[in-house]
N, C-alpha and C positions, 0 to 999 in steps of 0.2 A: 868801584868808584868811592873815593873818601867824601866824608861827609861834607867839606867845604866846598870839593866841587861840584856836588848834591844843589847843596844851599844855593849855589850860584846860578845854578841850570832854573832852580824854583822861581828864584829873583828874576831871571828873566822873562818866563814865561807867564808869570804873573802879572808881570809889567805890560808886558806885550798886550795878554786881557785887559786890563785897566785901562791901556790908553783907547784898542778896538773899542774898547765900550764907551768912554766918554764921548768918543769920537760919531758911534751910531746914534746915540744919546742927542748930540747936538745939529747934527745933521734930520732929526727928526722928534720934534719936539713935544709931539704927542706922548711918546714914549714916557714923559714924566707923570703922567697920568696914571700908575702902573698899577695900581685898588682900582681903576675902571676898568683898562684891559682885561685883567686875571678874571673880573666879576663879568665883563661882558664874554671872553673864550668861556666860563664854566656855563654859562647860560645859554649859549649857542652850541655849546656842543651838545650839551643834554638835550638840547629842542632837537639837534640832527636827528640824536639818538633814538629819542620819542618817534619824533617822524620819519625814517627808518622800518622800524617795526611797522607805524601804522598803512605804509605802503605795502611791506608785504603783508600785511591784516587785507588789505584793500585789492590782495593777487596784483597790485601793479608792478613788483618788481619779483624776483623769482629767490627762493630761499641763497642759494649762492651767493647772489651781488647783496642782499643784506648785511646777511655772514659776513663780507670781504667789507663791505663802507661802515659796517658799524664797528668793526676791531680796530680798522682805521683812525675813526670817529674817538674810540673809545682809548687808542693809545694818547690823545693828546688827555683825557682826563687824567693818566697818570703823572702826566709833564708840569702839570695843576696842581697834582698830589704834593709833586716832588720840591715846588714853589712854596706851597701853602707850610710845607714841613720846616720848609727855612725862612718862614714869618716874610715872605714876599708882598704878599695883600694882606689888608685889614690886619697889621701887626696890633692895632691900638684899637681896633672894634671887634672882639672876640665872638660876638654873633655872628656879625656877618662870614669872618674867617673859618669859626663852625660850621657855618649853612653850607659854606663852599665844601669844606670838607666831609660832609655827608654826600653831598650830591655827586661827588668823585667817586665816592666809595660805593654807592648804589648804581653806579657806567663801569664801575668794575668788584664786582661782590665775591670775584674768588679770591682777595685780597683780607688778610686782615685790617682790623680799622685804623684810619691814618694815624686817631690819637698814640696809636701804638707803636706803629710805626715810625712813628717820630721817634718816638726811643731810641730803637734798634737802629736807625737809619742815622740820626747824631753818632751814635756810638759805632758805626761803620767808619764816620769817617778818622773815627781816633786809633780805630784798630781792623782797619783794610789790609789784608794781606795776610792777614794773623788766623788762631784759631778761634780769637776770639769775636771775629767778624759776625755775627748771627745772620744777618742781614742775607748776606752774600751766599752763606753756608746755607741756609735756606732754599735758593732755588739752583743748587747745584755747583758752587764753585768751590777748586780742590775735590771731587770726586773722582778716582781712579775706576771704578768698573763703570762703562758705559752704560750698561741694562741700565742698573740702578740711580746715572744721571741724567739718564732718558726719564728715567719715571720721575724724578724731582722735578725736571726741566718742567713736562707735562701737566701734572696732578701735584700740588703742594702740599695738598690732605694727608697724600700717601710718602709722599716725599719724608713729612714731615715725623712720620706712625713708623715708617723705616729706618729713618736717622735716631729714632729718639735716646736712644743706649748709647750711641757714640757721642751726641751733643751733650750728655749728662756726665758723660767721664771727661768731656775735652772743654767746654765751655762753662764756665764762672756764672753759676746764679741763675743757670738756664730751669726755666720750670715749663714741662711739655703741658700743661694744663694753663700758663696763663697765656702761651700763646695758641695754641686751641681756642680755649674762649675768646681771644682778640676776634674771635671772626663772627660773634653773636653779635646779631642774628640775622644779621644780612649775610656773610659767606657761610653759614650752615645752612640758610634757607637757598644761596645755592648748590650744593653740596646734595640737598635735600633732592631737588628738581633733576641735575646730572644722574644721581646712582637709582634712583626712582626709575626717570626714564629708559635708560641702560638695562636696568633690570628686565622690566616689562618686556622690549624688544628684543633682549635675549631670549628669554622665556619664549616670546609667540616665536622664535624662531623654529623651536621644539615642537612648541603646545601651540595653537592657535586659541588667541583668550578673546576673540573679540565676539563668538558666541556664545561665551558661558560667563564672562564678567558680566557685573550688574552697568545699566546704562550712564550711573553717575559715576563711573568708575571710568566708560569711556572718555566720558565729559570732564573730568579732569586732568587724563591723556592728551586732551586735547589743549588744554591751556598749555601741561607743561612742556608739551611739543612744540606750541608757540613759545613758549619763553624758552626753550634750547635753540632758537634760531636769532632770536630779536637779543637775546642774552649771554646766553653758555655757552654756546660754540665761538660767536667773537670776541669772548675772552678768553677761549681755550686757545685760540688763533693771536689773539694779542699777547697773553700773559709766556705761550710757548716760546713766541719770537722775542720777546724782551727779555726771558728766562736766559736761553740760547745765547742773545746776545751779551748781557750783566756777565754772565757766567765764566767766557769767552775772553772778556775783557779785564777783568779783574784777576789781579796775579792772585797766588796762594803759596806761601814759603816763598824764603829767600829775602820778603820785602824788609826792607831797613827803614824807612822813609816817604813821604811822598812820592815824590818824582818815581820811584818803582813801584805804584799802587794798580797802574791801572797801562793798556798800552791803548790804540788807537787803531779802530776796526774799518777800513776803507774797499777791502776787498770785494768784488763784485759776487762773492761767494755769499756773502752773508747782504745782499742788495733786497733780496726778496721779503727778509726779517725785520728789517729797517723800515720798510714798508707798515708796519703792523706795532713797532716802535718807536717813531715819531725821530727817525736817524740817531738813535743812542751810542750805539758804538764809534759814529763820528764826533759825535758832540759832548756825551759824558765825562770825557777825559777832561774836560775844562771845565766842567764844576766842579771836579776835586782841586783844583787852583786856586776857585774863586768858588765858594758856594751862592754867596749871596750877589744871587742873579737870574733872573725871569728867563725859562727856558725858552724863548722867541728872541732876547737877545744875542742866546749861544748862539742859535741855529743862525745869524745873520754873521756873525763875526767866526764862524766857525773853520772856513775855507781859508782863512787868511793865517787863522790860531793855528792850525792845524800843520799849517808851514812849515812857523816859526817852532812849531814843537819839534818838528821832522830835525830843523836845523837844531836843536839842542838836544839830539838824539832821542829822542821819547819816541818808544817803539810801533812799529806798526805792522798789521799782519803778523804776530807772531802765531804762527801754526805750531811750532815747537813747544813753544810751553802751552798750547791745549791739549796739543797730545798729551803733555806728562802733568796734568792733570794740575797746569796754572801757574808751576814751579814758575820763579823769578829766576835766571841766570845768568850770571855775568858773563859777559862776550868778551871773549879768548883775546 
């Protein structure tokens, strides 16, 4: 595809957003309120959250359906992240936008922090496709051995401790220690809890330790056990399904351009992961279009965008290039 007929396919699908969106905009005029909305979703999801756990604190709901409504719960805090990163609320009250931004990152702590974030996630969208993508490279896009994009997908600790020699030889300016510490000390104090727990339960699997460890030993077991349900697992459960999906979606080699950065995930294959990522492989392909835009207006104008991208060929379901590990290929 030459670059002009590139340019034109953007122009239109751009257009096509812009108008979807003045369009839901004015048909629903709350919507210009958009520093309330973002501030009232981070404050209602956190309360879910909170309350959530205190349910199963209180045995009324059973660890499973916690598990399942809090990754739920806790995929729309990244949808928040993903807003707050492109100055969507409180662009001009930096506390309040900080507050928010903490509160995201403690509904989801196996995350480095957003400030950081924001870095690598700007500089995603200059260099999506590339090697220089950190963002993407991160939890697993362009990975040829599967083992090993199983365990990015999964665990981004280890992802990260396994990649570190290939991103230092391939990526510009990459330093494995400041994005390690991006995660103090809220994602080390999860980190902390996961291999803690992990541990122990291996061990008694052997050993049985609950008669020879000392009682506060038990008693600390027992919080982190709570906080592997009410926390760690439904991010293991969120961040896995998001990983999967980002990863899936996002090309690697080949891309020239926008318009080849990203394809479009509708397969009922990937129905169950969507679930636990707030529909990203439907919807994310249109905020490389248009960044600046509250992820509640994609998800409204989504089915219609998603059309019009069909008609100006932007890809969907591509199986082919996950197999071969993202490649971008031009069709014969």
């Amino acid at each position: 595809m030459t670059d002009s007929h590139a340019k034109q396919k953007i122009r239109a699908i751009v257009g096509a957003i812009r108008s979807e969106d003045a369009k839901i905009r004015a048909r629903f005029p709350v919507l210009a309120h958009q520093n309330t909305i973002g501030l009232l979703l981070t404050v209602m999801s956190f309360v879910m959250m909170v309350g959530l756990g205190y349910l199963y604190f209180l045995e009324i709901i059973p660890a499973w359906l916690c598990i399942i409504l809090a990754a739920m719960v806790a995929s729309i805090s990244h949808e928040l992240e993903h807003d707050l990163i492109h100055n969507q609320y409180f662009a001009k009250t930096p506390f309040i936008q900080n507050a928010m931004m903490l509160t995201v990152w403690i509904m989801r702590p196996n995350t480095i922090n957003p400030w950081f974030r924001r870095k690598i996630h700007l500089h995603h969208h200059i260099t999506s496709g590339t090697q220089q993508d950190l963002e993407e490279r991160l939890v697993g896009n362009g990975i040829k051995n599967p083992f090993l994009r199983a365990v990015v997908i999964v665990d981004g600790l280890m992802g990260l401790v396994l990649n570190r020699s290939t991103f230092n030889k391939e990526i510009k300016g990459f330093s494995f220690s400041k994005v390690f510490n991006a995660g103090f000390p809220i994602t080390t104090a999860y980190f902390i809890v996961l291999y803690t727990t992990l541990g122990y339960h291996l061990v008694n699997l052997f050993y049985p330790l609950a008669s020879v460890v000392p009682t506060y030993v038990l008693s600390i077991m027992s919080v982190l056990e709570f906080l592997m349900v009410v926390v760690v697992l439904p991010n293991i459960l969120r961040s896995t399904s998001l990983n999967l999906v980002t990863s899936s979606m996002h090309y690697y080699g080949g891309v020239n351009n926008l318009y080849e950065q990203t394809q479009v995930l509708t397969s009922k294959w990937f129905s169950i992961f969507h679930l636990f990522c707030f529909n990203f492989g439907k919807t994310h392909t249109i905020h490389h279009y248009v960044p600046n835009q509250p992820f509640y207006i994609r998800q409204f104008i989504s089915n219609k965008i998603n059309k019009i991208m069909k008609e100006q060929g932007v890809r969907f379901n591509d199986f082919a290039s996950i197999k071969n590990a993202n490649l971008y290929q031009p069709e014969n």
